[in-house]
N, C-alpha and C positions, 0 to 999 in steps of 0.2 A: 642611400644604401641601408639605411638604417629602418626604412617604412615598410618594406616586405617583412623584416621579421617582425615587428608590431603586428602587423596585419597576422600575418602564422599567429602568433601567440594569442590574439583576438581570437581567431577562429575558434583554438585548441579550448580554449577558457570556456565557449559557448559551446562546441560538441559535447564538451568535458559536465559542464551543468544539463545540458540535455540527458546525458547518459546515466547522472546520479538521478535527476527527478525521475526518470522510466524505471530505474532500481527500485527507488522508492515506491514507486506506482505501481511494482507488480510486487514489494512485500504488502503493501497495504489491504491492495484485494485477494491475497494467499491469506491474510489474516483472516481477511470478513468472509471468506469462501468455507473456512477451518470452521471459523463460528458457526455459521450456516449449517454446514455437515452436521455437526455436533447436535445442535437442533434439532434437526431433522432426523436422527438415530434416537436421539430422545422421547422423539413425537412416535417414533415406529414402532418404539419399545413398548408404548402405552402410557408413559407416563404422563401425568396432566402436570406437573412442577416445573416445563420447564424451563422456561425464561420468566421468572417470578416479576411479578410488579409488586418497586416499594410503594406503600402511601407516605405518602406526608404526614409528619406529626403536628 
């Protein structure tokens, strides 16, 4: 009686991490899509500065 709800709870735990890593997965590329934009209003602007390379000292 006691193995169906293990098994629920199994499930729940693994939909439940599926659901956070696709959260995750669509703040990540809202971030790098933001950066991009930003970039690319940079580059339309004319500016040549805009994603700087450090050197190495």
């Amino acid at each position: 009686m006691n193995q169906p709800d293990d098994d629920r709870q199994r499930t729940n735990l693994i939909v439940m991490g599926i659901a956070v890593a696709l959260i995750a997965g669509t703040v990540v590329m809202m971030v790098a899509l933001r950066h991009g934009l930003k970039l690319e209003e940079c580059f339309a602007a004319g500016h040549h500065n805009c994603a700087p390379i450090q050197e190495p000292q």
